[in-house]
C-alpha positions in Angstrom: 116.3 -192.7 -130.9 118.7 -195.1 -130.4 121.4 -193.1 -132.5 120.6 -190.7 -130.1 121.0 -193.4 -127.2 124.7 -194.3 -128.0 125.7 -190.5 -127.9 124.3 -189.9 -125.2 126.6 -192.9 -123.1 129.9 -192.1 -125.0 128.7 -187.9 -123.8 128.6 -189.1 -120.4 131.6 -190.9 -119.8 133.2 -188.4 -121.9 131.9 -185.6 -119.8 134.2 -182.8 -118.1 133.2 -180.9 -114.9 131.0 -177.8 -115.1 128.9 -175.5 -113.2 125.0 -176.4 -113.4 123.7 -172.5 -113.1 121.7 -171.6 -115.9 122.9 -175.0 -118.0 119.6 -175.6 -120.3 118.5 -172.0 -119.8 119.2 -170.7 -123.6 117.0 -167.6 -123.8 118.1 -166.5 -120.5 114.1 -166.3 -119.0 114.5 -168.0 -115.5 113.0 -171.2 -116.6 114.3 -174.4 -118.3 111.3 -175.3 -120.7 111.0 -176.9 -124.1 111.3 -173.4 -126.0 115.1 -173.9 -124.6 115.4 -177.2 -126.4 113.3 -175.4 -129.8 116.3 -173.2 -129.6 118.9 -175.5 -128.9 117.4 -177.6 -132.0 117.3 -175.0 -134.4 121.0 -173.8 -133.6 122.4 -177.2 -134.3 120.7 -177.1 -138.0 121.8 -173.4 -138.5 118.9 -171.5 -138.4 120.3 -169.1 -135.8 117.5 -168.4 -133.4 117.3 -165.0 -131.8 117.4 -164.8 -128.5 119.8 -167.5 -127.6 123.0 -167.8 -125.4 125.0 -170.6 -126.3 127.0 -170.5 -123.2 123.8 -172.1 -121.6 123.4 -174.7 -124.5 126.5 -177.5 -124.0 124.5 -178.9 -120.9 126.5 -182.4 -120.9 130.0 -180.7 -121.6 131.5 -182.3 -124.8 132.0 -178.4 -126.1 129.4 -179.0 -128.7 126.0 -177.8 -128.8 124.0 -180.5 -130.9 120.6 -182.2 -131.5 122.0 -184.7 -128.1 122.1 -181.1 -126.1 118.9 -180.6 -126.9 117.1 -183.7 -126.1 118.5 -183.3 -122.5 116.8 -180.1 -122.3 113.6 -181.4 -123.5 114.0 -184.9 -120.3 114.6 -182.0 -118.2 111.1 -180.3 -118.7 109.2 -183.2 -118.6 110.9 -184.6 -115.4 113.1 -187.8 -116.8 115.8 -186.2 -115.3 116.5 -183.7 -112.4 120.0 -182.7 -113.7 122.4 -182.8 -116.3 125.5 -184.8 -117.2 128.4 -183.6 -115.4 126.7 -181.2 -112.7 125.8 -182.0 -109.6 123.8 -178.6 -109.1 120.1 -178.6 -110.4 119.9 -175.2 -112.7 118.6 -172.7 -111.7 117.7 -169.1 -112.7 120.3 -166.1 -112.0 119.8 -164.9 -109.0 119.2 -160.8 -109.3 121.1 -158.6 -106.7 118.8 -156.5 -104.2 117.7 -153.2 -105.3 116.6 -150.2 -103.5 112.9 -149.1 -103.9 112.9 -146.2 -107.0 116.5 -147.7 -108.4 115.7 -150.5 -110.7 119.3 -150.9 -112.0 120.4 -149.1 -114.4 116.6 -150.2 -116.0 113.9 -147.7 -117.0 110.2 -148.3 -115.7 107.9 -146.1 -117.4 104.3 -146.0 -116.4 101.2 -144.0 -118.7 99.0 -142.1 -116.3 96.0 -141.1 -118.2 94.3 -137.6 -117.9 91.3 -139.3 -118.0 91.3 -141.6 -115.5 90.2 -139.4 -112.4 87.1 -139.4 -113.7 85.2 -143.0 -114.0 88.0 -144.8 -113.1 88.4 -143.0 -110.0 92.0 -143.4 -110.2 94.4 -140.4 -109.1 97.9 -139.6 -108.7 97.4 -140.8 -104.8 96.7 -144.0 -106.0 100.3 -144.9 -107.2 101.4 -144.3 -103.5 98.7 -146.4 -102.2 99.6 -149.5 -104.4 103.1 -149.0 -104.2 103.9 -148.2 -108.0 104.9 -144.7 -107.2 108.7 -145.8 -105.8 109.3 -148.7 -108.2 108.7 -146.1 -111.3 111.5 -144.1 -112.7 109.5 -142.1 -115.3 105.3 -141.4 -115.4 104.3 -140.5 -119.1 101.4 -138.1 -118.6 99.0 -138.9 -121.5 98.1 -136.7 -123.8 98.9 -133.4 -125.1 97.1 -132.1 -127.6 98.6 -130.1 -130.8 96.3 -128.0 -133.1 97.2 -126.1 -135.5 101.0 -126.5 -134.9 100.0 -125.2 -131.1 99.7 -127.2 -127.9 96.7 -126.3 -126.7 95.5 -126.2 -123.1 91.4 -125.3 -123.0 88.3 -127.0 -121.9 86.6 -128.0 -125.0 85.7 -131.8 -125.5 87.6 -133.6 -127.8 90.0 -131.2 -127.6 91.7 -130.7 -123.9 90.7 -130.9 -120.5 92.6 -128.5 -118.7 90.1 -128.9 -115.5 91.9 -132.3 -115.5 95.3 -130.8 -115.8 95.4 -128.1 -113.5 92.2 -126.7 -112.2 90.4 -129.3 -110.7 90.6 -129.0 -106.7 91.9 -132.1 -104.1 90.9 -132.3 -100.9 93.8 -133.1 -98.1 91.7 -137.0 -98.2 92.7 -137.3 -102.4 96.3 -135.4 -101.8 99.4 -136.9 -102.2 100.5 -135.2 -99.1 97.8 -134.3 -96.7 97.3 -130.8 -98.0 94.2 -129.8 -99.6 94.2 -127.3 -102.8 93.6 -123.8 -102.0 90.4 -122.5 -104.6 92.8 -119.8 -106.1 96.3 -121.5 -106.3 97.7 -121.5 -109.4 98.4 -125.0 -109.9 96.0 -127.5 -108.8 94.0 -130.9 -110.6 96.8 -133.5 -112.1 99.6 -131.2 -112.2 99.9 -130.2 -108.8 99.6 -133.8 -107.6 102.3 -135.1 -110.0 104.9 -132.4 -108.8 104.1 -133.3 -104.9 104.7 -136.8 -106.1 108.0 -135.6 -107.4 108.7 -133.7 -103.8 108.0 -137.1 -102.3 109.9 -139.4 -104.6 112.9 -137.6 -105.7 113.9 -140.1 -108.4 111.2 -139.8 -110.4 110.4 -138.2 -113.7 107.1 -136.8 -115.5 106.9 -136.2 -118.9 104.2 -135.1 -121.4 102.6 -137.3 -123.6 101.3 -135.6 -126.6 99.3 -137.3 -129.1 97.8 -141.0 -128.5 95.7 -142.3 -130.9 92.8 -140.2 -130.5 94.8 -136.9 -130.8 98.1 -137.4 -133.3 95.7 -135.5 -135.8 97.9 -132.5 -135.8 101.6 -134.1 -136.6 101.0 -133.8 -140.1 100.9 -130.4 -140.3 103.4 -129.6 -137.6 106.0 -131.6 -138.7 105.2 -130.1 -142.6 107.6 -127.4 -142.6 110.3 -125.7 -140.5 108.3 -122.6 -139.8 105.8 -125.6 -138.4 108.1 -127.5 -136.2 109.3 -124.4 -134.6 106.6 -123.3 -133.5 105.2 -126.3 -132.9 108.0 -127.1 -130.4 108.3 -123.4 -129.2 104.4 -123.9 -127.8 104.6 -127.0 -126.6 107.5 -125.9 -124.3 105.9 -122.7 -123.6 103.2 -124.6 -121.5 104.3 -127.6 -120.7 108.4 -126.8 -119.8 108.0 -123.5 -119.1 104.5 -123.5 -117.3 103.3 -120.8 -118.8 99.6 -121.7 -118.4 96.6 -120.1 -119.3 94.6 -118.4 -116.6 91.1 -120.1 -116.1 88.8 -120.5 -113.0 91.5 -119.3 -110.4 94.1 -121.6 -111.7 97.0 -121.0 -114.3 99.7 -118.0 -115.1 103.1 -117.1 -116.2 105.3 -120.0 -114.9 102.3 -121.5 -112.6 103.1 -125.3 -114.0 107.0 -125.1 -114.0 109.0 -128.1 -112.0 106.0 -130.2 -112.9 107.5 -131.5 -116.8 110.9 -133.5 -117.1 110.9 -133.7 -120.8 108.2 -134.5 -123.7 107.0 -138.1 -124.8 106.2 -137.7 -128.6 103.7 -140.3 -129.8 102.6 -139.4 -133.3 100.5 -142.6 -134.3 101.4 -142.8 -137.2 103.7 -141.5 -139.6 102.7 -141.9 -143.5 99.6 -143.9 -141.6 96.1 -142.5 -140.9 96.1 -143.8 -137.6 92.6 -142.3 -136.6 91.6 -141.0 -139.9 94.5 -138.5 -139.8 96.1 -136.4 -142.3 99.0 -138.1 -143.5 101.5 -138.7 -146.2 105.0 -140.2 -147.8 107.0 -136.4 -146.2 105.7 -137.5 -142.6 108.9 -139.9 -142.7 111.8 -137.0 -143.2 109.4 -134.4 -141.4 109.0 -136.9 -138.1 112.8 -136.8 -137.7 113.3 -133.3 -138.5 110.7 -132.5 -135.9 112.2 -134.5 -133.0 115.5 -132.5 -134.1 113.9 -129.6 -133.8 111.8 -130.4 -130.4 116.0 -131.7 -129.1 117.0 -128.7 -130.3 115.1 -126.1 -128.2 114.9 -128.4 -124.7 118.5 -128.4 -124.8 118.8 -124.6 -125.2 117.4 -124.5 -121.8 118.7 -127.4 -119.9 120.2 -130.3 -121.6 119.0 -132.8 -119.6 115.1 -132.4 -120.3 114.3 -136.0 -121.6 112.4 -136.4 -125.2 111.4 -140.0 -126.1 108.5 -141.3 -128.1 106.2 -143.8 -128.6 107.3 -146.5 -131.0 105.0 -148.5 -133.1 105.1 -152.4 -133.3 103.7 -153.3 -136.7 106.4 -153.6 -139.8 105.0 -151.3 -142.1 105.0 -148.9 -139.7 108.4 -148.9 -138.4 109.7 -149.1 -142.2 108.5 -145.4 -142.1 110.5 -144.4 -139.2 114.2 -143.3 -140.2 115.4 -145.1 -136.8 119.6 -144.6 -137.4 119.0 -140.9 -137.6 116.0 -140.5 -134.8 117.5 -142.0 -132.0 120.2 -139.7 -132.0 117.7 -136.9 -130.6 115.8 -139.7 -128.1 116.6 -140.5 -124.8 114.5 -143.8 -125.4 111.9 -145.2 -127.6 108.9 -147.0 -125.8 108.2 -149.8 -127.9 104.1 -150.5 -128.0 104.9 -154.0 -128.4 101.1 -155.0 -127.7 97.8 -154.8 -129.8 99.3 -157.4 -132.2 95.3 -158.6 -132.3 92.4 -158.2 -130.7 88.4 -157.1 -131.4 88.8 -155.3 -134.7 89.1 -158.6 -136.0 85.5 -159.3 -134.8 85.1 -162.5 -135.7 88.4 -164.0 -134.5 90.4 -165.6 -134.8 91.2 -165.6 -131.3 95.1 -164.9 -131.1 97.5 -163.1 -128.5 97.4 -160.1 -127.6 100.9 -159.3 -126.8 103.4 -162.4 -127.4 107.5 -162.1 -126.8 107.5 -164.8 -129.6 105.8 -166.2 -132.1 104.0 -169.8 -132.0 104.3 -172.0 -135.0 100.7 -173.4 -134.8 99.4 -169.8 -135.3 97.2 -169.8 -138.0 98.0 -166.3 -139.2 99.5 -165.5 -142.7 101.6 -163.5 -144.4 102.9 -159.8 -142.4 100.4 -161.6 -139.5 103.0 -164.2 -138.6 105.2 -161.3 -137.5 103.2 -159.5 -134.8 105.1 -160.7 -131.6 107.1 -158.7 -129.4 110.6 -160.0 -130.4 110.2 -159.5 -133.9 109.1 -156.2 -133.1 112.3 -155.6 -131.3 114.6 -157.4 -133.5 113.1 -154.8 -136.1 114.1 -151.9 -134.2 117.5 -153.2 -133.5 118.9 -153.8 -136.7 116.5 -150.4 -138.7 116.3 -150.2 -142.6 118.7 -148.0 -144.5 119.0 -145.9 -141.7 120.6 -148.3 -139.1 119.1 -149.8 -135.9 118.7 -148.2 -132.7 120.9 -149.0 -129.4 119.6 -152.1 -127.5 120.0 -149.2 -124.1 117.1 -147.1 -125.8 114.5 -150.0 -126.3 111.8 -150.0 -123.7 109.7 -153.7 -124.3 105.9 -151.9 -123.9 104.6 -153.9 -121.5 99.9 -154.0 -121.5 98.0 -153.7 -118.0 94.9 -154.5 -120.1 93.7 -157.5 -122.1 91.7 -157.8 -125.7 88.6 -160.3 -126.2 86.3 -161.8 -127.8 82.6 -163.5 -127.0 81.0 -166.6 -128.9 84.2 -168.3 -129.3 84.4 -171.5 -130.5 85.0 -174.3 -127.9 88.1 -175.8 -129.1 91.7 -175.6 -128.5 90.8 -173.9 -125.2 89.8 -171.2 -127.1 92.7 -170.3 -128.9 93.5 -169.5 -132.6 89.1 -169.5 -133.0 86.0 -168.0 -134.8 84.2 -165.7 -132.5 81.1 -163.9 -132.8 82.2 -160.6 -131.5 84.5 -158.3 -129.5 84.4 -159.6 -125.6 82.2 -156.6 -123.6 85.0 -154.7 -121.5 83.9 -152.6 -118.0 84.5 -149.1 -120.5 84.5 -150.3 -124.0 83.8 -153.6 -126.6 86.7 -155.9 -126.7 88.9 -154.5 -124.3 89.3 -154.8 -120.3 91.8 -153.7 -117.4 94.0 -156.1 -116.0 92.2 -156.4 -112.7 88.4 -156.8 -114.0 90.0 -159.4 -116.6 91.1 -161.5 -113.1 88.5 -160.9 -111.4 86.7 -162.5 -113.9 88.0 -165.8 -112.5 87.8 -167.5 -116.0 90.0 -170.5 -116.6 93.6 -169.2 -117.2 95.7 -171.0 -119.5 99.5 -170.3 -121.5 101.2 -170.7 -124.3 105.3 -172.1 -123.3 105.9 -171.0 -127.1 104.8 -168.0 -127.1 105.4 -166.7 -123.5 101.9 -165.4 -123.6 98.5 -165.8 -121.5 94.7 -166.2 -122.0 91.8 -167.4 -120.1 88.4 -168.9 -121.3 85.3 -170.0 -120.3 83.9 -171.7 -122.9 82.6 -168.8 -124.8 84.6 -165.7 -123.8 88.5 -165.5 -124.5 91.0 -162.4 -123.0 94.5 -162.4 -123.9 96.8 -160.6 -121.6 100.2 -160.8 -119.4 100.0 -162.3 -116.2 103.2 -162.0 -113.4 104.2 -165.1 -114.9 104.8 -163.4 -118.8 105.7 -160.4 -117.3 108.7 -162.2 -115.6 109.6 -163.5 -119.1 109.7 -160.4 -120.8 111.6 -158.6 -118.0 114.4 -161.4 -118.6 114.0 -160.8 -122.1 114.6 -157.5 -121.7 118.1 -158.3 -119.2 119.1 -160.8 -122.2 119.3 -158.4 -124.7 120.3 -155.2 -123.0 117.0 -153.5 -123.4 116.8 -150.2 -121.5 114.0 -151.4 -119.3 110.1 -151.6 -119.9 106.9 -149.7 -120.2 103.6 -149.8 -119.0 100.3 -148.9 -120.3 98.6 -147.8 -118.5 98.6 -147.8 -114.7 95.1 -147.6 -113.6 94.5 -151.0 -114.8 97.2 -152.7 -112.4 95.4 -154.1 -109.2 95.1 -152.2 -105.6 98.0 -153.9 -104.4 100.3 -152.8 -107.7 100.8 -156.9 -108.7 102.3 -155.9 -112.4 104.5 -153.0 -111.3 105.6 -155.0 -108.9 106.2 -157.8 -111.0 108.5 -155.1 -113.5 110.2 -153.7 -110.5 110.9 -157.4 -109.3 112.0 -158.9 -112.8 114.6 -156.2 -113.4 
């Protein structure tokens, strides 16, 4: 340390005059913290961290970014000293000019709205008016279609489709978007109907058709197996969705009866060459996924070219290896990256880890392809591809969860973190998993992790991971830093009444 001492007094009276604004700040996140001087540290011995500006690393002004630079970062955090060498400002964060409501930038903010959630969850298209979601989104994903035998179908059959969801269910002028209750025989009613008055109301935004998930990407297989299969795969899937040509069924449906209501189609096969939910699968699922996208490009643009097609991007290794990323971004607007589910109950007994990290943390305990599961790896992944090539930062959307993952009986150490457990956490609609705003209403003990930029809370037994305002504020700088396209949520009935995560994307980009 006293090495370090001497350098430090020739550094100041060596020093030159510079500006103070986002000196110390390396990652570019809004905060000065002792990740900043991690990254400063392992620049100087050449291990070239990611995520790193080293404009923002000389902060006492010798034009040298060393071990000295970062010890300065690290009195800064814990409050030896207010400023650095040389500046007589304090840093601080960017400042980030005003937007208007529904113009994020130049940023996409894309938001899941689930079929399913009218029901239990009592959560409608109304809702992302009331909590003020509505004008800071630029896209909804409408989630899911469902493809069987190289069809899209559109019936009521469970398991299958719920097209009393879709576009036969009935509003009254209360549950409208606009005041105007559904006549019994219109054509277009339920979801549908709601989402294009949305539209009417909020000109900037987009819808687009989700088909798949994880319950229903059972059909990719066998629509992407041949070309006879992906044309008519992607003929039927624009037939009723693009189109609107919608069966007729209790009053509701017809030629053209849902057209205006679909920008585009979300394509979220989980998983190529992976089983995903016992799927079929195989090795040809990797050439056949991009042919199919080519193929789904191919016949939007024959009727307008400006019909959006993105997908759903996984975050584990293995499975991006099977994605042929330098070829299928060429037919994608954007890929939503599902940088979340890195752990949770499936690993029943624990241990406890994050749900969704931007980085890793060196005391986690995982090993081998484990150590990997953090957001920023996930993207760094993504951006430089395999054989193929990367993908353009511009068509990277950081996945962003309005849920959390837990687990019960966990042992009472390290607050809970990185710990046995005795079994997935009981969520308010299934084990080991809970909304955003029943996880906070919880009102367990919230801690964080500086290293990882991630969240949890615990009790003493139970343990939730998931983003709070303050990660989400991270990531959405993250996303600035590296010229990301801009984020997505899912999903968007588990933000709170008043629309605290949305607001927290709108406001971070």
């Amino acid at each position: 340390m006293k090495k370090y001492s001497i350098v430090f007094v020739l550094c100041v009276m060596t020093i030159i005059s510079v500006t103070g604004q986002d000196l110390g700040d390396v990652n570019v996140d809004g905060t000065i913290d002792i990740v900043d001087a991690l990254l400063v540290a392992q620049f100087y011995v050449g291990l070239n961290p990611v995520s790193f500006n080293p404009t923002y690393a000389d902060v006492n002004g010798d034009s040298a970014v060393d071990i000295v630079d970062a010890l300065l970062i690290a009195q800064y955090y814990v409050g030896l000293i207010s400023e650095f060498p040389g500046t007589d400002v304090t840093p601080q964060p960017t400042a980030t000019p005003a937007e208007t409501p529904g113009n994020p930038g130049n940023y996409q903010v894309v938001g899941y709205f689930t079929q399913w959630g009218v029901y239990d969850r009592n959560f409608h298209v109304k809702n992302l008016i009331e909590n003020g979601s509505a004008e800071k989104l630029t896209v909804i994903n409408y989630a899911f279609g469902n493809i069987v035998d190289c069809e899209c179908v559109m019936v009521n059959q469970s398991g299958v489709m719920d097209a009393y969801a879709d576009y036969q269910k009935s509003y009254t002028a209360e549950q409208s978007v606009d005041g105007v209750a559904d006549l019994w025989d219109q054509p277009l009613r339920g979801n549908f109907n709601q989402l294009k008055k949305l539209k009417a109301l909020y000109p900037h935004l987009k819808v687009l058709i989700s088909l798949g998930g994880w319950t229903w990407s059972g059909g990719f297989h066998e629509a992407a197996l041949t070309e006879a299969n992906r044309v008519k795969t992607a003929q039927s899937c624009i037939d009723i969705y693009i189109r609107g040509n919608l069966p007729v069924d209790s009053y509701a449906g017809g030629p053209a009866a849902g057209a205006g209501v679909f920008d585009g189609i979300d394509i979220d096969w989980e998983y190529p060459n992976n089983p995903g939910n016992n799927n079929p699968y195989g090795p040809e699922d990797v050439r056949n996924f991009t042919l199919l996208l080519q193929e789904f490009r191919r016949q939007l643009s024959q009727i307008d070219p400006s019909l959006l097609l993105t997908i759903a991007g996984p975050g584990g290794e293995s499975m991006i290896d099977d994605l042929e990323l330098g070829q299928i971004h060429e037919s994608l607007d954007w890929i939503n990256l599902m940088t979340y589910d890195y752990h949770g109950g499936w690993d029943s007994r624990g241990p406890t880890n994050h749900m969704s990290p931007l980085y890793g943390n060196p005391e986690d305990p995982s090993t081998g392809a484990a150590r990997n599961l953090y957001s920023d790896y996930t993207v760094q992944l993504y951006l430089t591809g395999s054989t193929s090539g990367g993908v353009p930062p511009g068509k990277l959307n950081l996945g962003i969860p309005f849920y959390g993952r837990g687990w019960e009986g966990v042992i009472n150490q390290n607050n809970g973190l990185y710990q046995p457990a005795s079994n997935p956490a009981r969520g308010t609609w299934e084990q080991g998993m809970d909304e955003y705003k029943s996880i906070i209403a919880k009102n367990l003990p919230l801690y964080s992790d500086p290293a990882a930029r991630a969240s949890w809370c615990y009790d003493g037994n139970t343990f939730w991971s998931f983003d709070t305002p303050e990660v989400i504020m991270h990531k959405m700088a993250y996303v600035k830093n590296l010229g990301l396209g801009g984020a997505m949520a899912w999903e968007l009935s588990g933000d709170t009444a008043t629309g605290e995560l949305m607001t927290t994307i709108r406001n971070g980009l």
